[in-house]
VORO-503995 format. One line per field, with one value per residue (C-alpha): residue number from 1; residue in three letters; x, y, z. Coordinates in Angstrom, 2 decimals, always signed. Example, Ala and Ser with C-alpha at 12.3 -4.5 7.8 and 13.67 -1.06 7.14 Angstrom:
<dodos>
num = 1/2
residu = ala/ser
c1 = +12.30/+13.67
c2 = -4.50/-1.06
c3 = +7.80/+7.14
</dodos>
This chain:
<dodos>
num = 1/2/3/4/5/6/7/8/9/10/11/12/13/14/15/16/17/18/19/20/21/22/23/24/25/26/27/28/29/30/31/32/33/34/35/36/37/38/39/40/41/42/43/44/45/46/47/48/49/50/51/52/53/54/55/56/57/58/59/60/61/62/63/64/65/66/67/68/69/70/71/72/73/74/75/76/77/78/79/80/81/82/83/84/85/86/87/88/89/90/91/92/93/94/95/96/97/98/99/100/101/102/103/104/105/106/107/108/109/110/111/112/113/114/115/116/117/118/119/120/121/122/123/124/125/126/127/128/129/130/131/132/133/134/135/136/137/138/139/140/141/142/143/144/145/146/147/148/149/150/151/152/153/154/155/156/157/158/159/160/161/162/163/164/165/166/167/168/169/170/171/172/173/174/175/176/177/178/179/180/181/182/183/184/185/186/187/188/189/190/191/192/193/194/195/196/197/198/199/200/201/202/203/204/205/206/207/208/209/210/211/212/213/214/215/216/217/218/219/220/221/222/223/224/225/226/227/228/229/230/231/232/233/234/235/236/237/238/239/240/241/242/243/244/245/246/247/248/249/250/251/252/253/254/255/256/257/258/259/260/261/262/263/264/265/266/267/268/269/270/271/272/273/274/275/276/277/278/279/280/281/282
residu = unk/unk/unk/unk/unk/unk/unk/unk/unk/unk/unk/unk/unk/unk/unk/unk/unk/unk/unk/unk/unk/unk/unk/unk/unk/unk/unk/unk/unk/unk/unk/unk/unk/unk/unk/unk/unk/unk/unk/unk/unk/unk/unk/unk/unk/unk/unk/unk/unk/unk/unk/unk/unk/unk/unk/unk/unk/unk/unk/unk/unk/unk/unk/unk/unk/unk/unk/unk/unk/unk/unk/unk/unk/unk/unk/unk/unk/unk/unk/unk/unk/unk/unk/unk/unk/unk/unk/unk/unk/unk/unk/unk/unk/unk/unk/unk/unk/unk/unk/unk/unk/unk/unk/unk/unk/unk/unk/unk/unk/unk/unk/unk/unk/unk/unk/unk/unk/unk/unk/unk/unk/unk/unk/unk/unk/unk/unk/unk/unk/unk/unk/unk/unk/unk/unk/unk/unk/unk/unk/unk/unk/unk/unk/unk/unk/unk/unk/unk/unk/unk/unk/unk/unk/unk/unk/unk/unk/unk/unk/unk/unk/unk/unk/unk/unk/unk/unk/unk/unk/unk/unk/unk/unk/unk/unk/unk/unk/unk/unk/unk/unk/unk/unk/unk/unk/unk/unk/unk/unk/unk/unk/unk/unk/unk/unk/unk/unk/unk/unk/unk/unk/unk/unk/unk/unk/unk/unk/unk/unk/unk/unk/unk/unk/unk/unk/unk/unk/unk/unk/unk/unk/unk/unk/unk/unk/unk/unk/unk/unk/unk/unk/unk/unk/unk/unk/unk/unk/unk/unk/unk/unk/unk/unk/unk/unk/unk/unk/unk/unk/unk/unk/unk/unk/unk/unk/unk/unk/unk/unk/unk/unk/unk/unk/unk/unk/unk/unk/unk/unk/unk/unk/unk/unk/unk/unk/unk/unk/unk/unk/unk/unk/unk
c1 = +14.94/+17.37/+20.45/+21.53/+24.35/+26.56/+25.99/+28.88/+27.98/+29.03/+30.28/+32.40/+30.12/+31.30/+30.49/+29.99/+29.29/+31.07/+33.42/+30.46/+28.31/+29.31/+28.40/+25.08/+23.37/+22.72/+20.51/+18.65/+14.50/+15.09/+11.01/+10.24/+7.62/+9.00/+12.56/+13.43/+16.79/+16.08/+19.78/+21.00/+24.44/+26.20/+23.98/+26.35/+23.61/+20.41/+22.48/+23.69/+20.29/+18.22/+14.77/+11.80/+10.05/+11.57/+11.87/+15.61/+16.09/+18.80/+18.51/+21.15/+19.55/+22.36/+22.90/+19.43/+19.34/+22.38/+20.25/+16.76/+19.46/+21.05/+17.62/+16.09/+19.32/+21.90/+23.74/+23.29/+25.23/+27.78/+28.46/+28.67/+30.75/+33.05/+33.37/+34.74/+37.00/+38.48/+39.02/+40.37/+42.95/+43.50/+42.39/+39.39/+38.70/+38.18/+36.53/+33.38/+34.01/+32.96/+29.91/+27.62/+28.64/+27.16/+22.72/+23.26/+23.53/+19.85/+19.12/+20.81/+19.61/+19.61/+21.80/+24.83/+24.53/+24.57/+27.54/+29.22/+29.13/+30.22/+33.08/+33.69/+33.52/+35.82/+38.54/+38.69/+40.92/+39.99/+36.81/+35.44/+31.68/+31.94/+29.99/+30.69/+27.85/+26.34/+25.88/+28.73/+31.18/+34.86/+37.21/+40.39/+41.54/+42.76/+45.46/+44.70/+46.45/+43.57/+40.17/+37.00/+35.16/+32.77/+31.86/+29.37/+28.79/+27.86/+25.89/+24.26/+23.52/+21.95/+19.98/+18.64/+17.62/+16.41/+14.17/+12.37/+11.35/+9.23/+12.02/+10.61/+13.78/+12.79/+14.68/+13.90/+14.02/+13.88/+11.05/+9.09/+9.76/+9.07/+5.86/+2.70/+4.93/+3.51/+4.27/+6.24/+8.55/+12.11/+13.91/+18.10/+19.19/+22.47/+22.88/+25.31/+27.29/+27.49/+31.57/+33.38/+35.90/+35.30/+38.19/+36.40/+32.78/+32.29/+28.99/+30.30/+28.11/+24.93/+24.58/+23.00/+24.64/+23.75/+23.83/+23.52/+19.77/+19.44/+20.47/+17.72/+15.16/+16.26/+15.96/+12.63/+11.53/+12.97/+10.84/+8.06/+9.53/+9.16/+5.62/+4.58/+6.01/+8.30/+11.91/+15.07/+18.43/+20.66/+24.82/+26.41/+29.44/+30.77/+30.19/+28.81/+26.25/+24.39/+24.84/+22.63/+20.66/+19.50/+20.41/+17.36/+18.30/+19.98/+23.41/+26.11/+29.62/+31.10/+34.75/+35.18/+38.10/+37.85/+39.47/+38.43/+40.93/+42.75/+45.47/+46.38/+47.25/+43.44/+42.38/+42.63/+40.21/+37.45/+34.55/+31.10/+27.75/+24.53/+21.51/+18.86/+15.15/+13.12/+9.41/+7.82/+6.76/+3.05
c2 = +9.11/+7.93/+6.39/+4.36/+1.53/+2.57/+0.31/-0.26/-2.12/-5.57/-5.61/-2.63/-1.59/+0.50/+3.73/+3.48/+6.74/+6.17/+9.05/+11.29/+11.16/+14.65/+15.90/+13.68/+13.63/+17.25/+17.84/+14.43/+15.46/+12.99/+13.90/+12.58/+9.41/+6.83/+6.79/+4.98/+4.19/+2.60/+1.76/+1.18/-1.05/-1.20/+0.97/+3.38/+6.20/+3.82/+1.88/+5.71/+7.21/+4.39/+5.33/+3.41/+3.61/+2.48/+0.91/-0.48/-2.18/-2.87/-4.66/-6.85/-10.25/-11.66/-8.51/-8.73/-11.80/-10.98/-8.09/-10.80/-13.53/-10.94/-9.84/-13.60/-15.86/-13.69/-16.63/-18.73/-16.62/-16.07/-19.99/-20.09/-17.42/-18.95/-22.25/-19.55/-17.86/-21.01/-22.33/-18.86/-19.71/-19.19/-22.56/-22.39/-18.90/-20.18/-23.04/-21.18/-18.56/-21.29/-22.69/-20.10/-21.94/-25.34/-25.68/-26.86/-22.97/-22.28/-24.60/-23.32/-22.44/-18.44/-18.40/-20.45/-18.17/-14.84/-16.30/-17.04/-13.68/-12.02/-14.47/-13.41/-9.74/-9.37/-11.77/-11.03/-8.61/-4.18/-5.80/-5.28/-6.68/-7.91/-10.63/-11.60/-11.22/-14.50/-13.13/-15.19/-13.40/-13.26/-10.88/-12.66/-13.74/-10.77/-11.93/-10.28/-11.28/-10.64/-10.04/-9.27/-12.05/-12.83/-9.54/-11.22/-7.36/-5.88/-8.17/-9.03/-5.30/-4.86/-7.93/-6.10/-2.74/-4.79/-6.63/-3.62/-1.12/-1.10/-2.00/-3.36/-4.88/-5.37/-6.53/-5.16/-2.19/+1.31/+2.71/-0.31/+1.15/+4.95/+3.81/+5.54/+7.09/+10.11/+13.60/+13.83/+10.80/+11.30/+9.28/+9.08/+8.07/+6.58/+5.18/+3.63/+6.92/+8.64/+7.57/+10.39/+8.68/+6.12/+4.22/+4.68/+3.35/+0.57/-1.48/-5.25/-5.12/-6.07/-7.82/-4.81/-2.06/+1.77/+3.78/+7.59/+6.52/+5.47/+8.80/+9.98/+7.66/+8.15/+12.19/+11.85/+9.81/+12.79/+15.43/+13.09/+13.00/+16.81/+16.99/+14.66/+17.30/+14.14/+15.40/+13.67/+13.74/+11.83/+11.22/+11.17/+12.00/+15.33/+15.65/+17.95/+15.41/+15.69/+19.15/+19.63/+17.01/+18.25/+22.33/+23.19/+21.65/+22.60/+20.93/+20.77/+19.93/+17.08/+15.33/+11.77/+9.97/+6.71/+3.40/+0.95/+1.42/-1.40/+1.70/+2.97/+6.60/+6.58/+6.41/+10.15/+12.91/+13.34/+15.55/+14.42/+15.82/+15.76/+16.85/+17.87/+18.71/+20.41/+21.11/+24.48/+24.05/+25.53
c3 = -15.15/-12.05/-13.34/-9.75/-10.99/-14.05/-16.55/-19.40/-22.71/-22.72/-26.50/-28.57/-31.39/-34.18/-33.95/-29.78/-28.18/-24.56/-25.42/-26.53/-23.92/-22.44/-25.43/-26.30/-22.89/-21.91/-25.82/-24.52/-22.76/-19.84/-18.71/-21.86/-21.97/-23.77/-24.93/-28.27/-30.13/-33.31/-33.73/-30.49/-30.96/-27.90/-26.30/-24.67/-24.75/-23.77/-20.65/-19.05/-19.43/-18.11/-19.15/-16.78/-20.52/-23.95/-27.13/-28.55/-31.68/-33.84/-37.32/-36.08/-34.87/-33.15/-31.38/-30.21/-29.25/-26.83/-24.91/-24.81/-23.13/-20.67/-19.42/-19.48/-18.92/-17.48/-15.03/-17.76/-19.94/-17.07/-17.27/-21.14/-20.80/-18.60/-20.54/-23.31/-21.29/-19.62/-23.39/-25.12/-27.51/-31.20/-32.52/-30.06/-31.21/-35.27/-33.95/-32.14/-35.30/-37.89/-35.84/-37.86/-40.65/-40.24/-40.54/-36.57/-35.79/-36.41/-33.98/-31.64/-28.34/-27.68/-25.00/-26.92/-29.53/-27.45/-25.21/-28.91/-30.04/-27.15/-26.54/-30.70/-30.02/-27.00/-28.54/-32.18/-33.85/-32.70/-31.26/-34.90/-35.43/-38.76/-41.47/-45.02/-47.42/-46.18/-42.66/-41.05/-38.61/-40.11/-37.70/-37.33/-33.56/-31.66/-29.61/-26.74/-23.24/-20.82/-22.17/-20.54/-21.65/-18.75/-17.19/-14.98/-13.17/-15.99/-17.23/-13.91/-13.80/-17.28/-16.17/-13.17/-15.14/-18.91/-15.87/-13.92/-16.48/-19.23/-21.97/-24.97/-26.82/-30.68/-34.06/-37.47/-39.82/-37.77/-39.73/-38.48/-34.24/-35.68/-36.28/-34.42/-31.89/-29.89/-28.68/-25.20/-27.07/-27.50/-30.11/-30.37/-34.32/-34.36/-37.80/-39.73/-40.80/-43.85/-45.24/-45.46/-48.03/-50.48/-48.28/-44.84/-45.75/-42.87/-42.97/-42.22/-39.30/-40.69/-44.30/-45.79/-46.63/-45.23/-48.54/-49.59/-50.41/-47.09/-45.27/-47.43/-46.38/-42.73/-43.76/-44.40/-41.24/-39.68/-41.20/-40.27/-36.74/-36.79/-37.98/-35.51/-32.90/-31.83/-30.26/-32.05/-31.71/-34.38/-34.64/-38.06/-39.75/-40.53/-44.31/-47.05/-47.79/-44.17/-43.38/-47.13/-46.11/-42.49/-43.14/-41.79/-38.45/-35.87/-36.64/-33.46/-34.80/-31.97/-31.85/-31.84/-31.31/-33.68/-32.36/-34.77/-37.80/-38.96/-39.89/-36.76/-37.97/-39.55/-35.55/-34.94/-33.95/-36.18/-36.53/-36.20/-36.11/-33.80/-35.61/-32.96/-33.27/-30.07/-30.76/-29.74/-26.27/-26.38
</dodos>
């Protein structure tokens, strides 16, 4: 796996592992076959390893929808994406925020609606992916004096790479791209974290929820993972619950700086943990 141009995620994801990618890349098999990231957000991990061979998916459809238009529309979205950036004001800002709103928005061509959430994302308030129950995205307006908003080398980049490989870009429930995978696959879980307060539980990103029963549904894919012989490698936070959960894997303890707190002395160091599984080579 040659990584030639360094590609950065076009939109801040919660969670994002930029800062962790000293730690995260050395415990990832970069010989393996096909790499797959069931939960792969902003991609941080996926866009610095560059596989020739993999499988992405998030459960977010809009988020999706922004990697199919990068690598199918990409100077289209550079031109939407200007329009935005020409227009960025406050007013503008709830304007484009309330288009998800109206029945219009499910007709809405793909590329529109990709250019709209990444115009949403680098504007609104942290950078903070977030819906109501319904689905609709409801950060506030950020303020911000000069943001990023067009990015046309990145995204002219990630066009290039989502283009040449094999890169199979799906949408859906995780357990769904687990399915029938082989040996010689590598597969890096990055899931909505375990709260380590009742205060800190974030899961505005998607509609549903990621519960306790969840990690234990994801726990078992795991184990299933392992009997397959199929090497893994999964984030999470730094709680009793995991470590019980996962105790007999091999659990790495990693520190994460966290940026997206509304309460800016909440955006300290905290621990986190990787959770890796090598088969026996035989």
């Amino acid at each position: 796996m040659e990584n030639h141009d360094s590609i950065s995620p076009i939109v801040k994801w919660v969670g994002g592992k930029r800062q962790l990618l000293p730690e995260i890349m050395p415990l990832i098999n970069r010989t393996c076959s096909t790499y797959v990231e069931p939960f792969v957000g902003g991609g941080a991990v996926f866009f610095e390893l560059q596989p020739k061979k993999a499988i992405i998916n998030d459960y977010n459809s809009e988020l999706i929808n922004v990697y199919r238009v990068v690598r199918d529309q990409p100077e289209e979205l550079i031109a939407l994406l200007e329009k935005h950036n020409n227009c960025n004001e406050e007013a503008y800002f709830y304007h484009i925020r309330a288009l998800d709103r109206s029945e219009d928005y499910r007709t809405m061509p793909d590329v529109e609606k990709a250019a709209r959430m990444i115009y949403l994302n680098k504007t609104c308030y942290n950078g903070l992916y977030r819906v109501n129950s319904a689905g609709q995205f409801n950060a506030p307006y950020g303020k911000y004096k000069n943001p990023n908003i067009v990015n046309e080398v990145s995204i002219r980049a990630m066009a290039a790479y989502l283009q040449s490989g094999k890169i199979t870009i799906r949408q859906g429930d995780y357990r769904e791209v687990l399915k029938g995978l082989r040996k010689g696959t590598f597969v890096y879980l990055d899931p909505p974290y375990m709260p380590i307060s009742s205060s800190s539980s974030f899961t505005g990103y998607t509609e549903n929820g990621f519960s306790y029963d969840h990690q234990v549904v994801l726990k078992q894919e795991c184990d299933k993972l392992r009997k397959k012989g199929i090497a893994f490698l999964q984030s999470n936070s730094d709680c009793p619950q995991i470590r019980e959960l996962y105790q007999e894997y091999e659990i790495r303890t990693v520190q994460a700086k966290r940026s997206i707190n509304s309460k800016a002395n909440r955006r300290g160091e905290i621990n986190e943990v990787l959770i890796c599984y090598v088969p026996d080579q035989k």
